[in-house]
TIKELUM-503615 format. One record per residue (C-alpha): residue in one letter; y, x, z negated. Coordinates in steps of 0.1 Angstrom, whole numbers, padded with zeros to 4 digits, always signed. Layout:
BEGIN
aYXZ...
***
This chain:
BEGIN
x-0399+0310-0255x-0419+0338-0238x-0411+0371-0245x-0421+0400-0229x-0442+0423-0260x-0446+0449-0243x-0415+0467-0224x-0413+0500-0211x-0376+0517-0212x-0385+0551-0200x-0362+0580-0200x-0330+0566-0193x-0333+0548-0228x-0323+0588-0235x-0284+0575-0224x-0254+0566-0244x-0263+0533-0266x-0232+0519-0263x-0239+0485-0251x-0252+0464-0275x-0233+0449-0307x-0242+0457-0343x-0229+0441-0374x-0235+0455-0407x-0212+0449-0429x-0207+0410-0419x-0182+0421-0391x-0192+0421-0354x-0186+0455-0336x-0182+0460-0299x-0188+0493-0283x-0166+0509-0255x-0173+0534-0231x-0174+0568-0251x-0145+0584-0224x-0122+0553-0236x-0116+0562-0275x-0120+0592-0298x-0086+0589-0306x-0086+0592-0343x-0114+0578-0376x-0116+0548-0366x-0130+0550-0333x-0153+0575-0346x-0168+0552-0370x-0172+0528-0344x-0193+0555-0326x-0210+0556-0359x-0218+0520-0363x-0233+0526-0329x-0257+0549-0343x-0263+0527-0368x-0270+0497-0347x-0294+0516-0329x-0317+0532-0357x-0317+0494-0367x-0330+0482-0333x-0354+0504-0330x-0369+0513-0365x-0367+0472-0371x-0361+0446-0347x-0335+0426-0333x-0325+0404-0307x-0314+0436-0281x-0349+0450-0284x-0373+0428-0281x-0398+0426-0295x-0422+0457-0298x-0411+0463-0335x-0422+0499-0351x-0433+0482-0382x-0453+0462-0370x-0470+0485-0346x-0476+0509-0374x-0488+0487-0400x-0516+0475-0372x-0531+0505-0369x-0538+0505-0405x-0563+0489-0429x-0535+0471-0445x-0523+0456-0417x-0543+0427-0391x-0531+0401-0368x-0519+0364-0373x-0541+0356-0346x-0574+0368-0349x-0587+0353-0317x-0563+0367-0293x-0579+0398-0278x-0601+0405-0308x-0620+0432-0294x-0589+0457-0294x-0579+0452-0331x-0577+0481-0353x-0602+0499-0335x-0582+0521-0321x-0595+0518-0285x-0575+0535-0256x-0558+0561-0284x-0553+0589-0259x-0542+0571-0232x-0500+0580-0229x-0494+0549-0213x-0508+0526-0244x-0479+0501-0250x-0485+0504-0285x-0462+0537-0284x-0445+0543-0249x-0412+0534-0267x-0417+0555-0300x-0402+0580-0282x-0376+0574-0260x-0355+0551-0282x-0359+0579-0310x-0341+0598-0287x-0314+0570-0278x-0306+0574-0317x-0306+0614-0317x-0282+0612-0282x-0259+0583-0299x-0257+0610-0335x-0254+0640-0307x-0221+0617-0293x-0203+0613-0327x-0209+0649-0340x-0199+0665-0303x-0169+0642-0296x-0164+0639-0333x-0150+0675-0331x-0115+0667-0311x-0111+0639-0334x-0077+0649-0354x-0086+0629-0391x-0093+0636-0427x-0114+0664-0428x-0132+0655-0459x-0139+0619-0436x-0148+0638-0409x-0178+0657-0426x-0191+0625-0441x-0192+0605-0408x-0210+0642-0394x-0232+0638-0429x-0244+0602-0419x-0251+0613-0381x-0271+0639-0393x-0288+0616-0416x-0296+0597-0389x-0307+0618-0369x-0332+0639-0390x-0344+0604-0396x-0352+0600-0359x-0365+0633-0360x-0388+0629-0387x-0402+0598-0371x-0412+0620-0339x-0422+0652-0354x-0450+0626-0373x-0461+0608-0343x-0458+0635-0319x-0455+0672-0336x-0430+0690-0322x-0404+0678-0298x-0373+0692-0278x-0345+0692-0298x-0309+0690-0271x-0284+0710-0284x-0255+0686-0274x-0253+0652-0264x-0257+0638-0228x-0246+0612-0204x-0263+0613-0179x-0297+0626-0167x-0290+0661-0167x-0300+0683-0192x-0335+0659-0203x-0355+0688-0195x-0359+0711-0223x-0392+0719-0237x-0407+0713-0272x-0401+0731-0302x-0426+0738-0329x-0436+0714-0355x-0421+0742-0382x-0391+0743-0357x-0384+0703-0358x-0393+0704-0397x-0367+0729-0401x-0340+0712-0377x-0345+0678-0397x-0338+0700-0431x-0310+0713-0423x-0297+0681-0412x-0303+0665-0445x-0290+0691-0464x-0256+0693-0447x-0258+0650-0455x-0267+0654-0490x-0235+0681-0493x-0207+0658-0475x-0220+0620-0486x-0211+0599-0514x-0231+0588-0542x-0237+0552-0538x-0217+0543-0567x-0186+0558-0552x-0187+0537-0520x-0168+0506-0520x-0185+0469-0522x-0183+0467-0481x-0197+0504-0478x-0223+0505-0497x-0253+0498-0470x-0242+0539-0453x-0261+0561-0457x-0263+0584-0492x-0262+0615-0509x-0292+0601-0528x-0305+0588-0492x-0305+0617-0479x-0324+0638-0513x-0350+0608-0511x-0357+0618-0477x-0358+0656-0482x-0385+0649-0506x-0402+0626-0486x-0400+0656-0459x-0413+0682-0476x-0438+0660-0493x-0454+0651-0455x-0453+0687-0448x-0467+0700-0475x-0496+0672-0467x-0503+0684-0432x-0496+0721-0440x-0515+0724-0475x-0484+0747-0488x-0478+0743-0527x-0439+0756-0518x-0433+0723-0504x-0446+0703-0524x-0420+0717-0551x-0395+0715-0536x-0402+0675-0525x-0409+0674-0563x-0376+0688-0568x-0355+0669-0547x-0370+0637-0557x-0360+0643-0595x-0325+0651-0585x-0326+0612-0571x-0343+0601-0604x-0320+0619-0626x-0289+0608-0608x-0290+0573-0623x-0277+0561-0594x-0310+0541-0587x-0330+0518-0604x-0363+0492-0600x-0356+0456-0599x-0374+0443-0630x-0387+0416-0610x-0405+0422-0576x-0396+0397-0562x-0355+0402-0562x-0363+0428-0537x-0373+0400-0508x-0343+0381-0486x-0370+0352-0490x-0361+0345-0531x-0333+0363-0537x-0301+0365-0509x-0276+0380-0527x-0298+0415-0535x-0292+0430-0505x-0283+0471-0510x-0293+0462-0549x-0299+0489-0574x-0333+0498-0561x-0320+0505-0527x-0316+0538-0515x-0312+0531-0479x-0317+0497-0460x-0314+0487-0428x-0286+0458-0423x-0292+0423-0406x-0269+0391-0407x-0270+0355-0394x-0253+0362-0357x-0271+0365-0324x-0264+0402-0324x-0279+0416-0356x-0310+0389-0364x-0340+0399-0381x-0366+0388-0353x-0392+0411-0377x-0389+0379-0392x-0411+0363-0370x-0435+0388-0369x-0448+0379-0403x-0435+0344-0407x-0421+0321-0384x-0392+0297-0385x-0406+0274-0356x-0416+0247-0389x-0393+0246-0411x-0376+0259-0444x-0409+0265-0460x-0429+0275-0424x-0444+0309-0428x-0473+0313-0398x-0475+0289-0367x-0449+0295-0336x-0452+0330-0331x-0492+0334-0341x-0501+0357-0315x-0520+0391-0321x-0486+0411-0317x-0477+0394-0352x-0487+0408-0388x-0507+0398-0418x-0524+0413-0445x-0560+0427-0438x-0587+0409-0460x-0596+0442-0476x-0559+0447-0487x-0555+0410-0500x-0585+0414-0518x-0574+0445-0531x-0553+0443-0559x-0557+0446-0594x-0561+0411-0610x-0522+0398-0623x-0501+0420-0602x-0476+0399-0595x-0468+0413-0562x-0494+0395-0544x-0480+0369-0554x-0451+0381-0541x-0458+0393-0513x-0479+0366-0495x-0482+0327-0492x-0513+0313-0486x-0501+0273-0490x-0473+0252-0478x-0459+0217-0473x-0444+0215-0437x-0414+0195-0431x-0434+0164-0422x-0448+0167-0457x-0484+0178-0443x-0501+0202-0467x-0514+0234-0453x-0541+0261-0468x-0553+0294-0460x-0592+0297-0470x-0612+0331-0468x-0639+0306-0459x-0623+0303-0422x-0630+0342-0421x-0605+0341-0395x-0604+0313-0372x-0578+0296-0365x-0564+0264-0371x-0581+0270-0405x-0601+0240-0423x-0569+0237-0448x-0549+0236-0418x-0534+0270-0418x-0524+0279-0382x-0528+0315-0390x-0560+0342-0395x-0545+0353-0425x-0524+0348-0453x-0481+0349-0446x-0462+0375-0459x-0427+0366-0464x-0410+0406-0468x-0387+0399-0441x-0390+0361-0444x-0358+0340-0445x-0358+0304-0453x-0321+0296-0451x-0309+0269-0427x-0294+0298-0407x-0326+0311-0399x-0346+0276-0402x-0315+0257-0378x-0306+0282-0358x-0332+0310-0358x-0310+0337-0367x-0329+0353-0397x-0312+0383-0416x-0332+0397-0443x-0328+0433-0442x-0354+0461-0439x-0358+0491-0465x-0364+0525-0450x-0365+0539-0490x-0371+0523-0521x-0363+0541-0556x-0404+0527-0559x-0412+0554-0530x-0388+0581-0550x-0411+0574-0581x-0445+0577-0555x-0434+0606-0541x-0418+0626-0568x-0456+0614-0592x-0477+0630-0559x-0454+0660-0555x-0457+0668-0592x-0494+0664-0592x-0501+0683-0561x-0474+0709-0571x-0498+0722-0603x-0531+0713-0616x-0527+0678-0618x-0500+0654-0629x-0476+0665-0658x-0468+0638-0687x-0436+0631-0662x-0455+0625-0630x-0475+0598-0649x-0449+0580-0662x-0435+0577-0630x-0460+0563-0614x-0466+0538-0645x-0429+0527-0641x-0443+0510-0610x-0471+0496-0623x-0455+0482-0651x-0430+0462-0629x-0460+0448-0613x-0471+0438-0646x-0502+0459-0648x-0513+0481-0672x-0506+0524-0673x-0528+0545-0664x-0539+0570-0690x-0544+0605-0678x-0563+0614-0643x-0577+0645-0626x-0558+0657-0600x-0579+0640-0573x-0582+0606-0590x-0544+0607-0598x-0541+0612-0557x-0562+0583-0551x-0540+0561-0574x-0508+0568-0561x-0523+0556-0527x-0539+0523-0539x-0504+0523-0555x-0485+0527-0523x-0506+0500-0505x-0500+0472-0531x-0460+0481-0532x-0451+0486-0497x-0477+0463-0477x-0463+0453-0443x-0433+0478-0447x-0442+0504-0419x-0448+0530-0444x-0486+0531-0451x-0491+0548-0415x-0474+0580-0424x-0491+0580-0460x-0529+0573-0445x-0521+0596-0421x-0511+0625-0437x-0532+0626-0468x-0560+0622-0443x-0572+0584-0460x-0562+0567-0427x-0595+0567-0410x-0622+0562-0438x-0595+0530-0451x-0596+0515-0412x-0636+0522-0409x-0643+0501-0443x-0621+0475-0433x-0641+0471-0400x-0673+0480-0414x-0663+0448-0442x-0652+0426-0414x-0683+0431-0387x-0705+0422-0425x-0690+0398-0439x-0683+0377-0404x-0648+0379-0400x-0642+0369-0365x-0614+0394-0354x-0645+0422-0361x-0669+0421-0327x-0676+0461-0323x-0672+0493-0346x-0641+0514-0350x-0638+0534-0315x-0618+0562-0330x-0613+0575-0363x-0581+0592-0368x-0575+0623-0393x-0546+0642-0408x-0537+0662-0381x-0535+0628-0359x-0507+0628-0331x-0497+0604-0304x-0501+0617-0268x-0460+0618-0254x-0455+0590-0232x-0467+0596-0197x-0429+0582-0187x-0412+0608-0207x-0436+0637-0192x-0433+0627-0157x-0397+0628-0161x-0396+0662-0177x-0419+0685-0163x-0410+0712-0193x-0432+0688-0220x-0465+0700-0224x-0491+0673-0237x-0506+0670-0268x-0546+0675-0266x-0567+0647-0268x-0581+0632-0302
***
């Protein structure tokens, strides 16, 4: 099936999103036009499942978006992340060639859709104002627009810096040209937004069973201390990395969350029944219907051969895999590489297939393997669903309680002089579910360096690991060894050196789609 990887939506992806379907609770939603309902709660959830639907499309994949995923995008442009296909366009992999170019199709949609999300929340809390309901419902379904769109936000301000921020919602193209606000503008914006959602949601013990995939009070503290901790990254400001500190223990001391005591529960892959489990603090939802599939699925795995197929279908460049320098990476006995990647499999003909390092790369492999690297199965699914009739349906965390435990272990550390008796315990709790050993005390620097090596080995092909290299400025020096390892050692994806080498204060250049159709944007400068 050929697919088009690489589609440009433009500005008018800026419009109402009400024309796709979404199921996330195991019930299939249809969305009207907006002028037809907003009669009373329920049609205002159904907005709100729209906004849903769409921070799900567009922060993952499915079927309506096809298929230029964001995780996948970010974790390329990382030294974690390289392509199933090594020999397709080799030249172009992780070196970052053609960076400041605004038409890259590596991030013309970043924007845009953001802001098909941020509209769709705009819709909900604007219309959601007639709406005559419980008022105590009312602020919640405002609290998880808001979520959702500080999420949105947060992506952007990241990518791009500061953006325009609409003050209402639109529906048509009037009222697209408003110029960009400061970065401390669009931090502040997204604060405010999660604050008013961690005042008005639930707890996500108080939810019922079918509820309990919305979004959070704890959601939306985890994500206030993931805030302040990238700001106080960029910015160098001890204030905010107290207050991500802060925020972060209120999430730990909740009880409301906990690790899985085995790793691998967390994955659709080995365990179907976990999803929204105790160590979820906000997931992205996916079922088996044509709607609402998990096509991230075959961006690391593919179902083209079978229950037990992980690489061979979809091996194009587009897809992920683990770099060699992150597979070789971990500590020896932490289960999660195990875990995390397959590197041999019986296809349903009963032919046995291996991945060798020895191949450095080319493909089909001399075990077989029709792949450059080893499968990772985080978004794998291996049911007949997804095997039969390709509709995969694992879902996709956008926050772990294992990112709370990071976050609040680097905030701590970076807070003071170094991490307190609390921080390293923290970060120990995730080493120990990995089944390696604690860490005894660290210098502040060192204790920095562990929580990153820590980060990599937990959240590997997640999409998170480009916001983390990025903005404690590792990115660059982790991309140049990998290349640097890859041109030595005779890997065959490596054939030149790393073009650009991006720092902390990396940003995206705005589309060229999105400035040509508002002339108020003003570019960012070239890297």
């Amino acid at each position: 099936m050929k697919r088009n990887f690489f589609r440009y939506i433009g500005l008018l992806s800026f419009l109402l999103g009400f024309n796709s379907c979404s199921k996330l609770d195991e019930e299939v939603f249809t969305f009207v036009s907006p002028a037809s309902f907003y009669k009373g709660a329920e049609d205002l959830n159904v907005a709100l499942l729209g906004v849903y639907g769409l921070y799900r499309t567009h922060f993952g994949v499915d079927i309506n978006e096809w298929p230029d995923g964001h995780i996948r995008i970010m974790e390329l442009l990382t030294e974690f992340g390289a392509p199933t296909n090594a020999s397709y366009s080799p030249a172009t992999v992780n070196s970052w060639i053609d960076i400041n170019n605004p038409s890259s199709p590596s991030i013309v949609n970043r924007y845009s859709r953001a802001y098909r999300i941020i509209n769709a929340s705009n819709v909900v809390l604007g219309r959601g104002e007639g709406v005559v309901m419980d008022q105590a419902l009312k602020e919640q379904y405002f609290g998880e627009a808001r979520f959702l769109r500080a999420l949105s936000y947060f992506h952007l301000v990241r990518l791009y810096g500061g953006v325009p921020i609409p003050e209402t919602f639109t529906q048509g193209l009037e009222g697209l040209q408003i110029p960009r606000k400061s970065a401390d503008e669009t931090y502040d914006y997204i604060i405010a937004d999660l604050e008013y959602a961690a005042a008005h949601l639930p707890v996500k013990s108080a939810y019922k069973k079918t509820d309990v995939w919305r979004a959070t009070k704890g959601a939306a503290l985890a994500f206030l201390g993931k805030v302040y901790l990238h700001r106080g990254s960029i910015q160098e400001k001890k204030e905010y990395f107290e207050k991500s500190r802060d925020y972060s223990r209120q999430v730990i001391t909740s009880a409301e969350y906990k690790l899985e005591p085995d790793f691998k529960d967390l994955w659709y892959w080995y365990n179907t029944g976990n999803k929204n489990g105790q160590e979820s603090v906000f997931e992205l939802q996916f079922s088996h219907d044509a709607y609402s599939t998990n096509f991230l699925h075959q961006f690391t795995t593919s179902f083209g051969l079978g229950a037990n197929a992980v690489t061979g279908a979809y091996s194009y460049n587009n897809m992920t895999a683990p770099s060699i320098t992150a597979f070789n990476s971990y500590e020896p006995g932490d289960l999660r590489k195990s875990a995390t990647f397959v590197t041999e499999l019986t296809l349903p003909n009963g032919t046995k297939t291996e991945w060798k390092a020895a191949d450095k790369g080319r493909r089909p492999g001399t075990g077989g393997w029709t792949a450059s690297y080893p499968g990772m199965i985080k978004f794998g699914d291996r049911t007949q669903n997804s095997v039969v009739y390709e509709l995969p349906a694992a879902n996709i965390y956008a926050m772990r309680y294992a990112d709370v435990l990071l976050n609040f272990a680097e905030a701590d550390s970076e807070a003071g002089e170094g991490p307190s008796d609390e921080a390293l315990a923290a970060l120990n709790q995730v080493r120990d579910r990995a089944g390696l050993k604690p860490l005894g005390k660290l210098g502040k620097e060192a204790f920095a360096a562990a929580v990153y090596r820590e980060r990599g080995w937990e959240f590997i092909g997640e999409g998170v690991m480009f916001y983390e290299g990025v903005r404690t400025g590792r990115i660059g020096d982790g991309i140049e060894n990998e290349v640097r390892y890859g041109k030595e050692n005779g890997w065959y994806m490596y054939t030149m050196d790393l073009y650009f080498k991006p720092g902390k204060n990396f940003l995206f250049k705005i589309p060229q789609g999105d400035m040509n159709a508002n002339p108020l944007l003003v570019q960012n400068p070239d890297n």
